[in-house]
Structures are given as structure tokens and as C-alpha cells.
SEZA-128562 format. One line per 2 residues: number of its first residue (from 1); their letters; for each residue x, y, z of N, C-alpha, C. Coordinates in steps of 0.02 Angstrom, whole numbers. Layout:
<sites>
NUM) a) X:Y:Z:X:Y:Z:X:Y:Z; ...
</sites>
This chain:
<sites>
1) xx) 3188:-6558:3673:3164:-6552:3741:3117:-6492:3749; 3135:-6439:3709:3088:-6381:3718:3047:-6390:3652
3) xx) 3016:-6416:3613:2977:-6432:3560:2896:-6454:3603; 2900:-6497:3674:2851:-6515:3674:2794:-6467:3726
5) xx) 2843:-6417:3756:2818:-6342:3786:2804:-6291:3735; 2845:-6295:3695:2806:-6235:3659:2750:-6259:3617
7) xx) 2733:-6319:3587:2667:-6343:3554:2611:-6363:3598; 2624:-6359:3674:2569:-6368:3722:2560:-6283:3714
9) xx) 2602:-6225:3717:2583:-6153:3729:2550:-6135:3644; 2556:-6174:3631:2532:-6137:3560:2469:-6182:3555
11) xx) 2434:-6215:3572:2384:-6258:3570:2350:-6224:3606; 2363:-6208:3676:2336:-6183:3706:2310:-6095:3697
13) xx) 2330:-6081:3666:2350:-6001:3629:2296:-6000:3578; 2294:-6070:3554:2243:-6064:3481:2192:-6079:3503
15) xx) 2144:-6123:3580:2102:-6127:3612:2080:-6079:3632; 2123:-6035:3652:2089:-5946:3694:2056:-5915:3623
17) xx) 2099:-5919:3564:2081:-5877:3519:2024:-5905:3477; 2012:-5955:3485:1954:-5995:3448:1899:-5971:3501
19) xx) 1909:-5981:3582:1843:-5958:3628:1834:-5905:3646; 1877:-5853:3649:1884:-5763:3653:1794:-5757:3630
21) xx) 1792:-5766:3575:1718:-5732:3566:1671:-5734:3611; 1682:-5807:3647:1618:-5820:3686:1613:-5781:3738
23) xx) 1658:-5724:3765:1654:-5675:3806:1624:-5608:3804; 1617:-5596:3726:1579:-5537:3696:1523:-5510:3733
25) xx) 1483:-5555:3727:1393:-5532:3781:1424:-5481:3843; 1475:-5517:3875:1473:-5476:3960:1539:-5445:3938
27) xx) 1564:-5442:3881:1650:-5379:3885:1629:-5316:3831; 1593:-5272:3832:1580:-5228:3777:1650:-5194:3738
29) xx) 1690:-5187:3795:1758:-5171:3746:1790:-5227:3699; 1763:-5306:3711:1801:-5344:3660:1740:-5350:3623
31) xx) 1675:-5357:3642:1632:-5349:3562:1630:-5304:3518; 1656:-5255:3544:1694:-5179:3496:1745:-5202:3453
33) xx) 1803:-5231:3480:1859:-5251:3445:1854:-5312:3422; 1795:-5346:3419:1767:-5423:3388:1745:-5396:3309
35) xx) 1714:-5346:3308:1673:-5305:3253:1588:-5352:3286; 1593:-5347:3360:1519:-5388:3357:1475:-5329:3403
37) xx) 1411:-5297:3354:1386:-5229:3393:1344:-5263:3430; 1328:-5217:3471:1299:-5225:3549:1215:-5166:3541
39) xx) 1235:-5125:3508:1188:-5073:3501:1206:-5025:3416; 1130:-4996:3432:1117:-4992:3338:1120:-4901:3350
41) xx) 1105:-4893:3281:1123:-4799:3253:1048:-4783:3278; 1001:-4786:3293:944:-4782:3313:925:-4691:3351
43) xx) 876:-4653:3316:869:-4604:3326:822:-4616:3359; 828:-4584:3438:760:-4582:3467:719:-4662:3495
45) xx) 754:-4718:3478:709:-4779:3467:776:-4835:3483; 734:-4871:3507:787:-4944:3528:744:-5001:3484
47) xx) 783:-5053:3476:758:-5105:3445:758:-5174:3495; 681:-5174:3494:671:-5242:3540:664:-5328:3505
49) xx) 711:-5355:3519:727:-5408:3464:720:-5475:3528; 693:-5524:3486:670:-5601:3497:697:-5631:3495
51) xx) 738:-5680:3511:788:-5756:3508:720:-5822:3500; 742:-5874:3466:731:-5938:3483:669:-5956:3455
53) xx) 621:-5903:3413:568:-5946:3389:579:-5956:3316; 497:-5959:3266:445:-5958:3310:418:-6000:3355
55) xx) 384:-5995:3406:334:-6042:3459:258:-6027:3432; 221:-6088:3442:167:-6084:3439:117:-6066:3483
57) xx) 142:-6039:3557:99:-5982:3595:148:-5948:3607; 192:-5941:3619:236:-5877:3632:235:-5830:3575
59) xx) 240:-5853:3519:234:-5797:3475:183:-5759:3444; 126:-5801:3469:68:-5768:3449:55:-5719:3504
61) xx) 73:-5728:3572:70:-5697:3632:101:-5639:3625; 165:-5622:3592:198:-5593:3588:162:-5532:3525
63) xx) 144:-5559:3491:118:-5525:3429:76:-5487:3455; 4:-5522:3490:-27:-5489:3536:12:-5414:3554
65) xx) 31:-5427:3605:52:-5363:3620:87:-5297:3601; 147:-5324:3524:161:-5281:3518:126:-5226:3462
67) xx) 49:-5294:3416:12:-5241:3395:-60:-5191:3415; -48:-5221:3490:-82:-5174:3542:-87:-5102:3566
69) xx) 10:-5099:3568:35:-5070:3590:72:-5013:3520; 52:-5035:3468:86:-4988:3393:182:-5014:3392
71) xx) 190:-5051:3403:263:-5070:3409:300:-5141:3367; 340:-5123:3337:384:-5158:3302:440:-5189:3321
73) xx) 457:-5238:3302:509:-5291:3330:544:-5329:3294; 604:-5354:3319:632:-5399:3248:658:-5471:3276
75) xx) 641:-5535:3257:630:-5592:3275:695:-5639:3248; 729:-5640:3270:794:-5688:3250:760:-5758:3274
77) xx) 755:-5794:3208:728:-5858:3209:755:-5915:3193; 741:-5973:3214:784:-6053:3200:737:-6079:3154
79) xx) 794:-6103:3095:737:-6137:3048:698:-6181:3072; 746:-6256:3098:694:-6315:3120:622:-6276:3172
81) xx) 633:-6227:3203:561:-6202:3232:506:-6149:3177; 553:-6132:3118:498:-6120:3085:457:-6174:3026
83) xx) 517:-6238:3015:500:-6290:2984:416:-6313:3034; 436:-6300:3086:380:-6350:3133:336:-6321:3146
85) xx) 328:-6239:3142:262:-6209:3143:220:-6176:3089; 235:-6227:3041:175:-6185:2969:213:-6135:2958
87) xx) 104:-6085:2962:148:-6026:2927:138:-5969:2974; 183:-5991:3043:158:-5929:3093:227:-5886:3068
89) xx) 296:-5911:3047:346:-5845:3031:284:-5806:2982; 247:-5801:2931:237:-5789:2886:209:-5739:2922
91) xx) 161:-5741:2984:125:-5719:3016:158:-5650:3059; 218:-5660:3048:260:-5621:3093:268:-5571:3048
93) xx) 292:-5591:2975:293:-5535:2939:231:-5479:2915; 187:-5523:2913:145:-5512:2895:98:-5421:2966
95) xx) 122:-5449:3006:131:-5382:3047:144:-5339:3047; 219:-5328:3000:242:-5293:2996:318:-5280:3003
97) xx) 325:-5350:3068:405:-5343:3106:454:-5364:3042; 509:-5380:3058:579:-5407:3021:603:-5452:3056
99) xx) 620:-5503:3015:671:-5568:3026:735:-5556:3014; 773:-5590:3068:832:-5623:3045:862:-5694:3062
101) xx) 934:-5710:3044:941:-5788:3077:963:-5787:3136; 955:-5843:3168:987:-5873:3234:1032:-5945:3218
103) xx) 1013:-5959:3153:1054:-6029:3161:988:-6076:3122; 1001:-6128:3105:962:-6195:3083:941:-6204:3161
105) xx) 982:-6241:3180:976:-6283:3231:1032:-6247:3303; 981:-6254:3369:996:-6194:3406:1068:-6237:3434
107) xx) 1143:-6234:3437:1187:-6271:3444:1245:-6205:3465; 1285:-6232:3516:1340:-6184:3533:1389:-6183:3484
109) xx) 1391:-6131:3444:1445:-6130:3385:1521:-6151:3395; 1532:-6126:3472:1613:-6149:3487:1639:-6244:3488
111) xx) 1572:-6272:3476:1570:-6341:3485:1566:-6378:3390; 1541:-6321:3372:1550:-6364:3281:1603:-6314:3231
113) xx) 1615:-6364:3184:1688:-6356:3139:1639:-6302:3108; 1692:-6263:3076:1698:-6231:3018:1626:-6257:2962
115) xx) 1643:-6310:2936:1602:-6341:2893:1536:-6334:2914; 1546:-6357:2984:1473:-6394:3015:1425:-6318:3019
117) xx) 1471:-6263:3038:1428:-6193:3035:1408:-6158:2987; 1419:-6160:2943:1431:-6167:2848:1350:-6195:2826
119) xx) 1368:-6248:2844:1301:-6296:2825:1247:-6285:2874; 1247:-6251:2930:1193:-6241:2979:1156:-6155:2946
121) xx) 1200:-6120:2921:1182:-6050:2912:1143:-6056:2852; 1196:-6110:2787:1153:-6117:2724:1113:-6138:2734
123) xx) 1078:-6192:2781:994:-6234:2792:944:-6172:2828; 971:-6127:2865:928:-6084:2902:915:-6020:2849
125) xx) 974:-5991:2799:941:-5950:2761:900:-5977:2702; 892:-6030:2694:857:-6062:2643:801:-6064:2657
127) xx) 777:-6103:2729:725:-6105:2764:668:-6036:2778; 714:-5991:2819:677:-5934:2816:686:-5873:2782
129) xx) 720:-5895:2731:718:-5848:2667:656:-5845:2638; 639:-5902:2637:593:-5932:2582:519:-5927:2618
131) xx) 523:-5890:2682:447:-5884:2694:466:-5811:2712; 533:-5766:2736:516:-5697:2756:513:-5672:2699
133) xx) 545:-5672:2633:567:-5636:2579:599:-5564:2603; 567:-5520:2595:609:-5456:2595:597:-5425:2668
135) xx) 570:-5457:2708:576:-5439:2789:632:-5493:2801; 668:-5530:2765:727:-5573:2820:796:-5503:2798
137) xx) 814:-5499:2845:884:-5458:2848:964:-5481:2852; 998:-5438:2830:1063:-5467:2845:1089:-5472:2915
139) xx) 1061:-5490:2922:1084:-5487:3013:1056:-5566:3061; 1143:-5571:3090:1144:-5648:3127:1164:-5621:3189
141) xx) 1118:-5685:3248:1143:-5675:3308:1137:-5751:3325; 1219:-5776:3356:1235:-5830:3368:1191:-5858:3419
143) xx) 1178:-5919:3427:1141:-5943:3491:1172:-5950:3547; 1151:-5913:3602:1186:-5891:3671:1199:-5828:3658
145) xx) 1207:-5790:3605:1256:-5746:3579:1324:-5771:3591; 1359:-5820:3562:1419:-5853:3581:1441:-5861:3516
147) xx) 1492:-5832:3484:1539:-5841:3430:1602:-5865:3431; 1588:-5895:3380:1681:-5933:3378:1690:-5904:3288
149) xx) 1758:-5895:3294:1821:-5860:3252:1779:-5879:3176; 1781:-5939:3175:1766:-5972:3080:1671:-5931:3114
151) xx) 1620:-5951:3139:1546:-5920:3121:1566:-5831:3094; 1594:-5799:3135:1626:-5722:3130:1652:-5706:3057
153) xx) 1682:-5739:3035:1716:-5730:2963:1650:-5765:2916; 1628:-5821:2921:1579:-5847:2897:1497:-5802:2858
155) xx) 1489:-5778:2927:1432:-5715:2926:1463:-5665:2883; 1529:-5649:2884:1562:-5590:2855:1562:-5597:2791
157) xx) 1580:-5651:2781:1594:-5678:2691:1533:-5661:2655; 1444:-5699:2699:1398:-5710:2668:1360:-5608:2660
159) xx) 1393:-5561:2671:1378:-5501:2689:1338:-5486:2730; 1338:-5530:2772:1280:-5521:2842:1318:-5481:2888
161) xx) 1290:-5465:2954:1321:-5431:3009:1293:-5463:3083; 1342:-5494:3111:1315:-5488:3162:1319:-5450:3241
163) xx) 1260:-5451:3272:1219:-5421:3321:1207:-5453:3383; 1245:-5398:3437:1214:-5437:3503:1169:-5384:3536
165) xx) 1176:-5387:3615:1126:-5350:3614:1156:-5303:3681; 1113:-5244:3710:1143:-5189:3743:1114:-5221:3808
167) xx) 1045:-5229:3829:1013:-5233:3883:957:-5300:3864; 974:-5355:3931:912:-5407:3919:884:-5428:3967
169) xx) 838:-5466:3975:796:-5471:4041:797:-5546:4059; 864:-5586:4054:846:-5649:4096:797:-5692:4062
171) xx) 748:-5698:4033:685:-5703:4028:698:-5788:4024; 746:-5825:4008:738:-5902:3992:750:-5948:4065
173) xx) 771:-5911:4087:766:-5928:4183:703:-5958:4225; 708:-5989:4257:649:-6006:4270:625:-5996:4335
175) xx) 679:-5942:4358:660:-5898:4430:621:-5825:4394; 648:-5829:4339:623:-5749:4305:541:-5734:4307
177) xx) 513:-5669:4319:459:-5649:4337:446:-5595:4266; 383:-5594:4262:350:-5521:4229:420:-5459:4240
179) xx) 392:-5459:4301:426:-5395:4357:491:-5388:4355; 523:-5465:4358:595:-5447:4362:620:-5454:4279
181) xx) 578:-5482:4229:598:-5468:4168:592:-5391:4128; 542:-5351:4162:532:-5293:4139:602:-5233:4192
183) xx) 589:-5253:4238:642:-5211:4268:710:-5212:4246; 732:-5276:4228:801:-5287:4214:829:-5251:4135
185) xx) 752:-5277:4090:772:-5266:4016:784:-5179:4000; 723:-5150:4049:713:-5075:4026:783:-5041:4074
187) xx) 818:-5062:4115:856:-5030:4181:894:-4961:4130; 896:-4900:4134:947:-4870:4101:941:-4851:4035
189) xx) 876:-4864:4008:879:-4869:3924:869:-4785:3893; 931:-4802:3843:929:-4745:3802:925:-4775:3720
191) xx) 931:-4729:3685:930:-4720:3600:963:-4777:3593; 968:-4825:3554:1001:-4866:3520:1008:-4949:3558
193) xx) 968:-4922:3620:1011:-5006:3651:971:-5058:3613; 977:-5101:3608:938:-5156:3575:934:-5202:3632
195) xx) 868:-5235:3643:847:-5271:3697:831:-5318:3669; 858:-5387:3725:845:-5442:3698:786:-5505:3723
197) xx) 730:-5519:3723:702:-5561:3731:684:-5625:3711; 636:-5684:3724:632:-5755:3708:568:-5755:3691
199) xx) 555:-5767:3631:449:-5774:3623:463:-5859:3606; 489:-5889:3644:493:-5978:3626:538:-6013:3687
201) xx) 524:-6082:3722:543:-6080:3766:568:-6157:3767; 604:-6190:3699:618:-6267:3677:687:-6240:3694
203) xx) 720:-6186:3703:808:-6197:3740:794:-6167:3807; 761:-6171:3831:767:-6130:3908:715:-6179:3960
205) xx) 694:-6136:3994:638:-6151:4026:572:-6172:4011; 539:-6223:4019:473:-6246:4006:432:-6173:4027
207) xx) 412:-6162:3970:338:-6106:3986:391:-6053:4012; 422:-6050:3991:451:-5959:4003:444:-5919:3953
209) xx) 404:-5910:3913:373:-5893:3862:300:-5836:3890; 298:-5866:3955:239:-5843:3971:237:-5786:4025
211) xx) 313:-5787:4029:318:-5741:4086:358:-5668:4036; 371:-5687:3988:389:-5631:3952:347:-5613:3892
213) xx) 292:-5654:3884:240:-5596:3879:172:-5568:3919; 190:-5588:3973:158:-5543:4022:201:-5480:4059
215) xx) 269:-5496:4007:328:-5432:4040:303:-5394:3984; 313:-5399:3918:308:-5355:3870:273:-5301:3854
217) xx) 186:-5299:3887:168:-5219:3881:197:-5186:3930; 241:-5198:3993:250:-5160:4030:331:-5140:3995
219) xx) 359:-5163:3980:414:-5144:3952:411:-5090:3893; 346:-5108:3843:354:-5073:3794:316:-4978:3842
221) xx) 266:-5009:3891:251:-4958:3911:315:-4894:3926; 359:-4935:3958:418:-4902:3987:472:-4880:3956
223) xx) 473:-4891:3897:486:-4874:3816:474:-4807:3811; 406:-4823:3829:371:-4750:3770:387:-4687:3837
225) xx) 382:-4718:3902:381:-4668:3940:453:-4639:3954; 499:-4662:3926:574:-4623:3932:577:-4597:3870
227) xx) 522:-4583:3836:518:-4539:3751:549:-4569:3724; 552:-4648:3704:584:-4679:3652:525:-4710:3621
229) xx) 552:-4724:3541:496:-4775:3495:534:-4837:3480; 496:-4868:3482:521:-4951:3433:539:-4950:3371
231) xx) 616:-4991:3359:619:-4995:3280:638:-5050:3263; 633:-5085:3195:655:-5137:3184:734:-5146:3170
233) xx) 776:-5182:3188:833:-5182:3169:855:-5154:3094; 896:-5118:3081:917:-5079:3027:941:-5144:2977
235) xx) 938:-5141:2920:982:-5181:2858:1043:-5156:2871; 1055:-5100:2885:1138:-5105:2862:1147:-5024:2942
237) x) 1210:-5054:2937:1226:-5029:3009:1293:-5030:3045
</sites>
């Protein structure tokens, strides 16, 4: 009689603990005790980092500006979007910035097995291994920033680390502005926060790509004017 309450509480027990991660982004005390960082060792300098490409005008847009402006960046990228744009990752390195992964295919991790995340990480480091070479880094950031238990151990095994982020600007919204993407991302910034933006706009908003890089020199402006520099995400950290 009590067999079929306690295997509903324990089912239910193993559901919280399988989705716990996906709370990380907005709980900084459980992405502490996740081992999932939020912000880097960064002297003097924050690291302004990319989700979701490459895009074929967003990222050139983006490039634009930040070699306008003398600034470095690091681009967490999806293979199938660098499968589909030539050789603009190549282009990215070729700048100067650093890669890392986001995933093969942009998919909420709390929704695929073990296996299925396994085989999404091996197709994406294969993919853009093989065009960043020694600009791709050990460093993963889940799509959404949303982790589940097996991706966390997964990343861990492969000696990667993963990375969320301190301060971001909305930017895939499609109420989001220049104005309100620069205000939001820079609000408060000190040494180390890592900021997160979108130079690609196939998971969000049609053409929101365009409103965050018409945010970006004002952000990087606002960078330099609280005496901080740009850095690329660290290898090891």
C-alpha cells in the first residue's frame, strides 16, 4: 500500500534533480554549487561572448564593430550554422577572436537522453574543430544556458568547462532595442562579468541580429569608459 507513494516521491525527486540545472542562469548561488561559472578571473577586462551563430549578416556586422573598436570576443557556435555558412567561422578566427561550442544542433538539453547529448557535442566538436583549430576552446555553453545532470558530467568527462554568463542584454526579443540592449548588458559592470549576446537570429527573433549590432559600439564604448578592456574567454579557468 505504501510502495506506490513512495515511487511516485522518488520519481518525482529524480525529475527536480534531472531539471535543477535549468535554474542556474537566474540562481547564482546554485550555479556556484552546479560547478557552472557565471563570471571569469579577468584582470581589469570582461569577456563579451556570442550565442547562436555563425549568421551570415549578423556576424559580419558584428565583426565590423568589434574590429573598429580594437576589441575581442569569443563566439560560442552551432555546428549545423557553421556547416551552412562556408568559411565565415574561419573568418571569425581569422580576426583574432576564440571559439567555443554551443551544441550541434540548437536543442533544450533537458529534453534529450544522455546518448542523444553525447552524439550532439561529438558532431559539433568535429565540425568546428576542424575549421577553428587552436582558437576553438574548452569551453561549452548549453543552449538557453539550460543544463541537465548527464550534458554537466558529459562536458566534464570530455575536459571542457562549462560557462554561463554574469550580465546580458535580452537581445533575442523582439521588443529589444539598440538602447535597451546596451543599457541592460553594460548595467553595473565590473572585472570579470562575462556578457552575453546573439550575432544570429535562426532561435529568436527574425532580424534581431540587427538590433544588437547597432547595440555593440555603444556597449563596447561603455566598456572602455568604466576602465575595462575586452578579453577572450580564458582556456582554463
Amino acid at each position: 500500500m505504501r510502495a506506490a507513494p513512495l515511487l511516485a516521491g522518488t520519481t518525482v525527486a529524480a525529475g527536480v534533480g534531472w531539471s535543477l540545472p535549468a535554474l542556474a542562469p537566474l540562481v547564482p548561488r546554485l550555479a556556484g554549487a552546479l560547478g557552472l561559472p557565471r563570471r571569469l578571473p579577468l584582470d581589469g577586462a570582461v569577456a563579451v561572448t556570442f550565442d547562436d551563430g555563425p549568421h551570415p549578416q549578423g556576424t559580419p556586422a558584428v565583426l565590423d564593430a568589434l574590429r573598429e573598436h580594437g576589441a575581442t570576443a569569443t563566439f560560442f557556435c552551432i555546428g549545423e550554422q557553421v556547416r551552412r555558412t562556408g568559411s565565415l567561422l574561419a573568418e571569425v578566427v581569422a580576426a583574432g577572436h576564440r571559439v567555443a561550442i554551443h551544441g550541434d544542433r540548437h536543442r533544450l538539453l533537458l529534453r534529450r537522453s544522455p546518448r542523444a547529448i553525447r552524439d550532439d557535442l561529438d558532431r559539433a566538436a568535429e565540425t568546428i574543430g576542424s575549421i577553428a583549430g587552436d582558437a576553438l576552446l574548452p569551453v561549452h555553453r548549453a543552449p538557453y544556458g539550460i543544463y541537465a545532470h548527464p550534458a554537466i558530467a558529459d562536458v566534464a568527462r570530455r575536459g571542457w568547462r562549462p560557462l554561463l554568463w554574469s550580465r546580458w542584454g535580452h537581445d533575442w526579443r523582439d521588443d529589444a532595442t539598440a538602447a535597451s540592449i546596451a543599457a541592460e548588458v553594460t548595467r553595473g559592470l565590473a572585472a570579470g562579468d562575462v556578457l552575453l549576446l546573439h550575432d544570429a537570429d535562426d532561435y529568436s527573433d527574425p532580424q534581431s541580429w540587427r538590433a544588437t549590432a547597432a547595440a555593440l559600439p555603444v556597449v563596447l564604448e561603455r566598456i572602455a569608459a568604466a576602465g575595462l578592456a575586452t578579453a577572450t574567454v580564458p582556456a582554463r579557468f
